[in-house]
C-alpha positions as CSV (number, residue, x, y, z in Angstrom):
1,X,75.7,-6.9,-91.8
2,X,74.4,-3.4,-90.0
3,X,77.5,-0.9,-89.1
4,X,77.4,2.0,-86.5
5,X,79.6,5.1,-86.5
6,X,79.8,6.5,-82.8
7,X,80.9,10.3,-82.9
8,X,82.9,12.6,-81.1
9,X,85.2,15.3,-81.3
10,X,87.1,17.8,-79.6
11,X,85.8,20.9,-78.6
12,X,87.1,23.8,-79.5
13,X,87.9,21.8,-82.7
14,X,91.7,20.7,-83.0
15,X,94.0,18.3,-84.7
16,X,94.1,15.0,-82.6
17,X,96.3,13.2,-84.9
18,X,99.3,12.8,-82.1
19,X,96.7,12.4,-79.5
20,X,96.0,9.4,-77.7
21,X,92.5,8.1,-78.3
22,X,90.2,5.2,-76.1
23,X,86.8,3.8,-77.0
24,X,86.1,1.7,-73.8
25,X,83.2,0.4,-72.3
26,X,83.5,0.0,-68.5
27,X,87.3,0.5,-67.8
28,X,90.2,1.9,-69.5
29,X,91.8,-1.9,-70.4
30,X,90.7,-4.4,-71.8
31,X,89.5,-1.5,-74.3
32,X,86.8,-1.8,-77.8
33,X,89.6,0.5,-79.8
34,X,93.1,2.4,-79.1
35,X,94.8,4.6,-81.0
36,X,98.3,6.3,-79.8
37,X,101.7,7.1,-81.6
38,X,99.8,7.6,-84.7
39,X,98.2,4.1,-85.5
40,X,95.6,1.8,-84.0
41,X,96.8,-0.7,-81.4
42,X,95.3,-3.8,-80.7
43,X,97.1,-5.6,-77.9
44,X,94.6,-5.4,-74.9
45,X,91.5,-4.7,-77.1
46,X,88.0,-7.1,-75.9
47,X,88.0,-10.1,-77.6
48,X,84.2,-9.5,-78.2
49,X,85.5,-6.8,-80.4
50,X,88.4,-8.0,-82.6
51,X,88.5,-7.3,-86.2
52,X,84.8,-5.1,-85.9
53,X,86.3,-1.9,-85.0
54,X,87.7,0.9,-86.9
55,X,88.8,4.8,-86.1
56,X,87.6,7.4,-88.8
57,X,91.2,8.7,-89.5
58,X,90.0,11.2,-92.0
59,X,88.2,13.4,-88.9
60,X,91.6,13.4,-86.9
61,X,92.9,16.7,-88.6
62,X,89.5,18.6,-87.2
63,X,89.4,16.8,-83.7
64,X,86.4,13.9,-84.7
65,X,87.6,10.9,-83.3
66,X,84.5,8.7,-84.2
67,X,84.6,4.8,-84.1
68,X,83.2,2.7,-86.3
69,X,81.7,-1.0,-85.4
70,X,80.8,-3.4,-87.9
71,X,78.5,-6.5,-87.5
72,X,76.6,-4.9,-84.7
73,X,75.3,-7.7,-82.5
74,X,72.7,-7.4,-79.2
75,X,75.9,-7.6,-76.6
76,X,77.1,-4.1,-78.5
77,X,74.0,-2.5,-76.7
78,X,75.4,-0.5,-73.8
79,X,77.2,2.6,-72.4
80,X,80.5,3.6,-74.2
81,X,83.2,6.3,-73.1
82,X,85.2,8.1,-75.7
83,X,88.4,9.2,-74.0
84,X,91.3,11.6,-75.2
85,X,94.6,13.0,-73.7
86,X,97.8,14.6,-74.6
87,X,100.5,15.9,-72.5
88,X,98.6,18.7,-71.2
89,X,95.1,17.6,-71.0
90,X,92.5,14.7,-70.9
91,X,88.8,14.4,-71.6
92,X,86.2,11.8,-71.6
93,X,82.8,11.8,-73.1
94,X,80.0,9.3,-72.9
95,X,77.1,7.6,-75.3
96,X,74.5,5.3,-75.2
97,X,74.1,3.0,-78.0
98,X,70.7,0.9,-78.2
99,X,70.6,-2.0,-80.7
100,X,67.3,-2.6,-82.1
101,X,65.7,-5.2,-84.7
102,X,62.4,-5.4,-86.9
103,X,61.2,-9.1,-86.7
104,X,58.8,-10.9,-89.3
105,X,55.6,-9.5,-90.5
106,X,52.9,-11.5,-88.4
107,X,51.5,-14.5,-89.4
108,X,47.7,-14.7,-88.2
109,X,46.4,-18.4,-88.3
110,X,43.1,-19.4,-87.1
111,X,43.5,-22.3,-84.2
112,X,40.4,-23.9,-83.0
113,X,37.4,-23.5,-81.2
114,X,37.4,-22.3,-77.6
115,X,34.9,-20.6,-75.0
116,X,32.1,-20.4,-77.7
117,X,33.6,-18.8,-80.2
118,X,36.9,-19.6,-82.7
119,X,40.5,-18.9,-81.4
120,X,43.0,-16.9,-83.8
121,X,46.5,-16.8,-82.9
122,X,49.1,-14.3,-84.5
123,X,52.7,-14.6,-84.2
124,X,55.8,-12.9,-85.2
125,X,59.8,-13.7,-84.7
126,X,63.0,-11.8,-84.5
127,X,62.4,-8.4,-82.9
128,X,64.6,-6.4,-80.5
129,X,63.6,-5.5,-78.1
130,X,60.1,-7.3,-76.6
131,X,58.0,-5.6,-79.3
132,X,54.4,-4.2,-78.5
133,X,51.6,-6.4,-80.1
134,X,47.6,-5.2,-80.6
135,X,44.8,-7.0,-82.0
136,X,43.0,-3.7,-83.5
137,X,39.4,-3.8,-85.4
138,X,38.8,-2.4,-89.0
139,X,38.6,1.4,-87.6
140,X,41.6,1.0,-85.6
141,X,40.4,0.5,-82.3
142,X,42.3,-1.9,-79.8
143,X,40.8,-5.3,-79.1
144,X,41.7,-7.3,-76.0
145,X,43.2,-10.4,-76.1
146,X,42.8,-13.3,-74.8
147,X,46.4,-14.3,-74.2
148,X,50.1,-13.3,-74.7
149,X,53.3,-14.8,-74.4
150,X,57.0,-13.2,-75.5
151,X,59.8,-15.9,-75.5
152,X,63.6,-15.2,-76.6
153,X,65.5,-17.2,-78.9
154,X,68.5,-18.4,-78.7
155,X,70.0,-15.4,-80.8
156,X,69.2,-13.3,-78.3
157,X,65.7,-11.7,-80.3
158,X,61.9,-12.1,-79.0
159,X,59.5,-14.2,-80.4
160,X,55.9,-13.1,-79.6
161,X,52.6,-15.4,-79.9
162,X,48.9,-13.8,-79.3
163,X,45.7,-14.6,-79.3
164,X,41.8,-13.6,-79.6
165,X,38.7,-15.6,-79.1
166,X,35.7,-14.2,-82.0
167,X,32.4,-14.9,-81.4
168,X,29.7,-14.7,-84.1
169,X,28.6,-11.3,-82.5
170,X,32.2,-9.8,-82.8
171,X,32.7,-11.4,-86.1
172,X,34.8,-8.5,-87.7
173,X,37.9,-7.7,-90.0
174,X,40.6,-7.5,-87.8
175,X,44.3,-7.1,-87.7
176,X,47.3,-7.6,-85.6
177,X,50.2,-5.1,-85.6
178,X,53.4,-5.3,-83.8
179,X,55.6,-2.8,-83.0
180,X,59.2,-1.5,-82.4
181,X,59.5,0.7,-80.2
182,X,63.0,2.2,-80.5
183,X,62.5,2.2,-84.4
184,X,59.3,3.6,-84.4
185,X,58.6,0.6,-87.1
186,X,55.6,-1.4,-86.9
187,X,54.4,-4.6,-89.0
188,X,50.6,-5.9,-89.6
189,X,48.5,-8.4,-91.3
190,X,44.8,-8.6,-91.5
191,X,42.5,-11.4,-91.1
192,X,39.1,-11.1,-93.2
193,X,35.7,-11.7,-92.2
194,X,35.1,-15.2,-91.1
195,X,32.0,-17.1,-92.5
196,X,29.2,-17.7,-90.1
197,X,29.1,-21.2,-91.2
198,X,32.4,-21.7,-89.2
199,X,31.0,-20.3,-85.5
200,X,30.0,-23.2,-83.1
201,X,26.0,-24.2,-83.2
202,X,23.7,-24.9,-79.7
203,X,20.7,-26.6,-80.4
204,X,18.2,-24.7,-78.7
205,X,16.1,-27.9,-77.7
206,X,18.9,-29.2,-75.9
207,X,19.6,-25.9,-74.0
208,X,15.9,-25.9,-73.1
209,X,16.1,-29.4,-72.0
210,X,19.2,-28.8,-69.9
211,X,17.3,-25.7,-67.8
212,X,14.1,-27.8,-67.2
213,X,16.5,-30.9,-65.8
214,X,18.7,-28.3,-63.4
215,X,15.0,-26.8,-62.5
216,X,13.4,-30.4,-61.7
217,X,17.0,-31.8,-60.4
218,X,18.8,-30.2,-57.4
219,X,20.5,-32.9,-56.2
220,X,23.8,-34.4,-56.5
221,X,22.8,-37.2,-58.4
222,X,21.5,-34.5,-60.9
223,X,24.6,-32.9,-61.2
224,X,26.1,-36.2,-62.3
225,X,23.4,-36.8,-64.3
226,X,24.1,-33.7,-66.0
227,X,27.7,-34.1,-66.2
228,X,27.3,-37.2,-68.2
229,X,24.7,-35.5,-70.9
230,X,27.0,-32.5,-71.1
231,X,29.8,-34.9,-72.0
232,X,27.5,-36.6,-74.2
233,X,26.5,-33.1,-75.8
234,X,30.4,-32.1,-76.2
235,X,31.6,-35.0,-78.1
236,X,27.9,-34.7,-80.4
237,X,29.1,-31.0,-80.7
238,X,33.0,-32.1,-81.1
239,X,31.7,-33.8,-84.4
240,X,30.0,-31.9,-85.5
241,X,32.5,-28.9,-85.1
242,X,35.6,-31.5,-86.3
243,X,33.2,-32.4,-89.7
244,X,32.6,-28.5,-90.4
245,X,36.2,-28.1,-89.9
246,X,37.6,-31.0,-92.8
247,X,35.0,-30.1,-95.3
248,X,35.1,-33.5,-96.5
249,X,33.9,-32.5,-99.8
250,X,32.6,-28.8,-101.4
251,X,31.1,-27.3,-98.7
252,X,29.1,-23.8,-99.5
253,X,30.4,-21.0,-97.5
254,X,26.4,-20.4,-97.8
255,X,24.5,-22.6,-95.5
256,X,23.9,-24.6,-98.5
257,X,26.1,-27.6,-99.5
258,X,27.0,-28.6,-103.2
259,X,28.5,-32.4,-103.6
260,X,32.0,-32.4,-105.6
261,X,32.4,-34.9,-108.2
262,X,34.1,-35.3,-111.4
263,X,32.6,-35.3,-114.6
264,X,33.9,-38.2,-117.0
265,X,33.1,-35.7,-120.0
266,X,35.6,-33.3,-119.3
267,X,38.8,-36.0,-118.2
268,X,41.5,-35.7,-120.1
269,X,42.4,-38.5,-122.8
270,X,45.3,-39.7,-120.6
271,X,43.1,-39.7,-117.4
272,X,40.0,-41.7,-116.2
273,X,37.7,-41.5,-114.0
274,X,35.8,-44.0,-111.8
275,X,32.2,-45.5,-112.0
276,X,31.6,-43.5,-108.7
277,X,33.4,-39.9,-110.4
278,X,35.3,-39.7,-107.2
279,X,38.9,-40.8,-108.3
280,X,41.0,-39.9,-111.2
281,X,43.8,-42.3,-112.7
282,X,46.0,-41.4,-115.4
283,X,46.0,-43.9,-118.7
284,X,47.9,-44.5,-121.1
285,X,46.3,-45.1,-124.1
286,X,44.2,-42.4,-125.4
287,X,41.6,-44.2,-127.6
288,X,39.8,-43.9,-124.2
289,X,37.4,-40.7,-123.6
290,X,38.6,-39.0,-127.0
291,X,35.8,-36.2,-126.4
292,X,37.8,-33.3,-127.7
293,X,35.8,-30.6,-124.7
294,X,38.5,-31.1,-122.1
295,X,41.4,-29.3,-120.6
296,X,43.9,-30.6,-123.0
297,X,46.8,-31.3,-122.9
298,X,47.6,-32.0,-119.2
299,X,46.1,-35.0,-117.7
300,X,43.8,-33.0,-115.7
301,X,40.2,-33.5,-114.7
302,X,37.3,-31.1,-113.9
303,X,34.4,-30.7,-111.6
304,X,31.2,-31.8,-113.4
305,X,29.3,-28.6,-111.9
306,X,30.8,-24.8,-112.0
307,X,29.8,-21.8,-110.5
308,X,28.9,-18.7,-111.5
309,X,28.1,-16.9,-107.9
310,X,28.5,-17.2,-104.3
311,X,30.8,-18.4,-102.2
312,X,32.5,-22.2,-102.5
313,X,34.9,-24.0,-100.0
314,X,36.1,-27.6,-101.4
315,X,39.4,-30.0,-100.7
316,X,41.4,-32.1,-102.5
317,X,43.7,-34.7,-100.9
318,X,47.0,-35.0,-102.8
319,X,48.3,-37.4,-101.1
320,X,52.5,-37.7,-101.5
321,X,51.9,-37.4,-105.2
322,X,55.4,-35.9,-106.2
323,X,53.3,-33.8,-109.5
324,X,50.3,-32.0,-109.7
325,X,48.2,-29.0,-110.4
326,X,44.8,-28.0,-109.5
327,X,42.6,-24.9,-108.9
328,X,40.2,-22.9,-110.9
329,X,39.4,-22.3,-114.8
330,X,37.1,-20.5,-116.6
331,X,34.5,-21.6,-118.8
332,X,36.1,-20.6,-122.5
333,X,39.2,-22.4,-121.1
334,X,37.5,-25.6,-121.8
335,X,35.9,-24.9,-124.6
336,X,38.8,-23.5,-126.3
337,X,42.2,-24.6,-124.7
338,X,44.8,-23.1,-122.4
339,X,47.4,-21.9,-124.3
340,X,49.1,-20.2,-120.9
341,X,48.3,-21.5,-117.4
342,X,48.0,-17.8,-115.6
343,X,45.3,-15.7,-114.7
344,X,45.2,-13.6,-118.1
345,X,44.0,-16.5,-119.6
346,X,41.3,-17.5,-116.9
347,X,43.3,-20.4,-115.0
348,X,43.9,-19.5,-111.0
349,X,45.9,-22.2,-109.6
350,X,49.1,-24.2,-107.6
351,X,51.5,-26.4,-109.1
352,X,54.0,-29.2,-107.7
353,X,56.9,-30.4,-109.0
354,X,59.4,-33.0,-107.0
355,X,59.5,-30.6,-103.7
356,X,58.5,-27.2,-105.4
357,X,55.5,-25.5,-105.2
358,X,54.4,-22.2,-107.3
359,X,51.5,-20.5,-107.7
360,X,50.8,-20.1,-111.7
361,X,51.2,-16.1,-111.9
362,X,52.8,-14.5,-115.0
363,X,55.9,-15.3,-113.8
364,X,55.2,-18.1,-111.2
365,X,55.5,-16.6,-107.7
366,X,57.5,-19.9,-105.3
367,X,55.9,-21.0,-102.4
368,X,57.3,-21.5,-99.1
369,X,56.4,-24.6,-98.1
370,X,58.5,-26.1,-95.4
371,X,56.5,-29.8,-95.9
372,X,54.4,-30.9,-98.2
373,X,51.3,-30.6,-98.2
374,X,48.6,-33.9,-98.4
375,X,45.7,-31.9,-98.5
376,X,44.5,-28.3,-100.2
377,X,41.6,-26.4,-99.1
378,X,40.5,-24.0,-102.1
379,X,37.8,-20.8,-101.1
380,X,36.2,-19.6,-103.9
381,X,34.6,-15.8,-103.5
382,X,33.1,-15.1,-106.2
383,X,31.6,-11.1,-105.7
384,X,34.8,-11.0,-103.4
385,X,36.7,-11.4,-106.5
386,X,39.5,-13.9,-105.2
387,X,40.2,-17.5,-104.9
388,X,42.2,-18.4,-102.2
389,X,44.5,-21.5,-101.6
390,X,45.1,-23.3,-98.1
391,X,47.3,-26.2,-96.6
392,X,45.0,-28.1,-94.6
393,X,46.1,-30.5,-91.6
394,X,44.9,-32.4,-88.6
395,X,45.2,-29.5,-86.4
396,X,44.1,-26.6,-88.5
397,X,44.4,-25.1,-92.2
398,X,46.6,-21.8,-92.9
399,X,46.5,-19.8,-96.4
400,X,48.9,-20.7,-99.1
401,X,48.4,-17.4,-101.8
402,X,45.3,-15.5,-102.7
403,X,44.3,-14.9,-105.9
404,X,42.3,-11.1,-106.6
405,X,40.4,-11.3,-109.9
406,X,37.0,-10.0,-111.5
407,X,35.4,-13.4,-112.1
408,X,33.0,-14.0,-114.7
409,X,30.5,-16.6,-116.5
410,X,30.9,-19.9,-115.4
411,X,34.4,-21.4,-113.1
412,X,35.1,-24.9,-113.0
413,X,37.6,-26.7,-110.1
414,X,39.8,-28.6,-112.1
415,X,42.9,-31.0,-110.4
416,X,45.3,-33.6,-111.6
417,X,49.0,-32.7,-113.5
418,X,50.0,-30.5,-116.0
419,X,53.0,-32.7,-117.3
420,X,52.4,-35.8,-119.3
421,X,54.8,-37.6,-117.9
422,X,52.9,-37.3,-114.4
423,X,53.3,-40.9,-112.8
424,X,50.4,-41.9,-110.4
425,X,50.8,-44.2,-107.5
426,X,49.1,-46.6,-106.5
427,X,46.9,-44.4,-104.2
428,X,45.1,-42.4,-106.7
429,X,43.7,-38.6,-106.0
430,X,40.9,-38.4,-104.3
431,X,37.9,-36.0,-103.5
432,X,36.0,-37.2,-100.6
433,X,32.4,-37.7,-101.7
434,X,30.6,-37.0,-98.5
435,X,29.5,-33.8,-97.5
């Protein structure tokens, strides 16, 4: 809990030991501290107040009667008087104590698509007072928003939620900072380059289309005309938009499109795949698929294709499976064995275990996950050097944990468990086949 010492003393400088000292905030009684006779006394002190307060006794000899407040709390915030007397003389001093707190670092999630271009929201919680917010571009300049809202919680602190629209014109690195004022102390996070891939397509023959008919048409029974082919043209678009946005299988980031499917070959003894290389099962007997070239010993499976540059998006539905493990490997992993699951030995990826997620670092770094995940979204940049991991849902996707490394030679997706005694259901793992 934070503390605050308020000072003041007597000057010229003299012992206020037999003096009688008030801390009091807008009159005399009830009072936030007294001290008289020699000792504190508590009988008409605020409520608000009880068992928080203190007087620095060891400053009484010099004349510093400074009060101490522990558990500071947004009601402290105010105007204070310090007031002393004696026999012969009173005096009475005032302060101003401002309570301030540094909220969350901001969290920058990408929303949806609206007014041509893609909506990013960022939001931070738990600042004192209404903290500044700025959308600023990679050289620091300010960008404007689109909206901004500040709501307070029930503790009393601000929560703050903005938003940008980017267009594939202003497609840019950009970050959002928000500030404390009274501290002077200001948070940000960054949100990289987005893939053009993502922006919203026109067809230019229906835009051509649609000028002729409002040239030709000027009547009202164009105009609802037109307002039934530009509904037709939104939901066409809505698809469209909504099947870019699931990735249904490994998508390129390129604007070329590679199908994901599993390669039989590399399965694990205690996993099989199906006739279509779409499913995985786990098996118990392992005089199936004894092929010694796979990532043994978890019951794992791997993509049938690698890759070895560019840029690769790809998702793998989970399910409620209550184990498993999937990401990247390299190459010589597969060849050779995995001895350690980390990124010194060439394996990038997330684990579950009955409610507990980790990323496989050297140690494993835990995951926040408030609910579990039923689908992952893994980007793959290879001359970005990272591979980053995402929780995917119906209304959006937001980043799990980034990976940095220098890739090289060939990187295969792998998924399934890294524990033997991984029980399927009945629903087995899936990766969409469709692209």
């Amino acid at each position: 809990d934070e503390e605050i010492v308020l000072p003041c003393h007597l000057s010229p400088r003299m012992s206020a030991e037999n003096m009688e000292v008030t801390w009091f905030r807008s009159q005399l009684s009830p009072f936030v501290h007294h001290y008289s006779n020699g000792k504190d006394q508590y009988g008409q002190q605020m409520p608000e107040y009880q068992g928080r307060t203190e007087l620095l006794k060891d400053g009484l000899a010099n004349g510093s009667v400074a009060l101490r407040i522990f558990s500071i709390r947004l009601s402290d915030e105010g105007q204070y008087s310090c007031f002393v007397q004696d026999d012969i003389f009173y005096e009475e001093a005032l302060l101003e104590l401002k309570v301030a707190a540094s909220g969350s670092a901001p969290h920058i999630s990408v929303e949806g698509y609206q007014d041509g271009g893609i909506r990013v929201v960022c939001r931070s919680a738990r600042w004192y007072p209404e903290p500044e917010v700025l959308w600023r571009d990679l050289k620091g300049q300010p960008l404007p928003s689109s909206s901004q809202t500040n709501s307070r919680e029930a503790s009393g602190l601000y929560e703050t939620q903005t938003s940008i629209i980017i267009t594939e014109n202003s497609n840019q690195n950009l970050s959002c900072l928000v500030r404390n004022t009274h501290l002077s102390q200001e948070k940000e996070s960054t949100l990289f380059y987005i893939s053009d891939p993502f922006f919203p397509k026109v067809n230019p023959w229906m835009v051509t289309m649609y000028v002729i008919l409002v040239v030709l048409f000027g009547s009202f029974g164009l105009s609802a005309y037109l307002f039934k082919i530009k509904g037709k043209f939104r939901s066409r678009k809505y698809n469209v938009i909504r099947q870019t946005l699931t990735l249904s299988s490994c998508v390129s980031l390129s604007p070329l499109a590679v199908q994901a499917t599993l390669d039989p070959d590399l399965a694990n003894p205690c996993s099989v795949v199906s006739t279509d290389e779409s499913v995985i099962h786990e098996y118990q007997h392992t005089e199936f698929l004894q092929k010694q070239n796979r990532f043994y010993p978890a019951p794992c499976v791997l993509g049938s294709k690698g890759f070895t540059s560019g840029r690769c998006y790809w998702e793998v539905e989970v399910g409620n499976k209550n184990q498993w493990v999937l990401g990247i490997a390299k190459q010589p992993v597969i060849d050779q064995g995995v001895i350690s699951p980390t990124p010194a030995e060439g394996v990038w990826a997330l684990e579950h275990i009955t409610n507990k997620y980790w990323a496989l670092t050297s140690p494993k770094s835990p995951l926040d996950l408030l609910s579990g995940p039923s689908k992952i979204g893994v980007y793959l940049d290879y001359e970005g050097e990272k591979v980053t991991f995402y929780e995917v849902t119906f209304s959006g996707s937001a980043p799990i944990f980034t990976f940095s490394a220098s890739f090289t030679g060939k990187i295969i997706p792998f998924f399934g468990s890294r524990h033997v005694e991984f029980q399927m259901s009945p629903s087995p793992t899936r990766v969409p086949s469709r692209c």
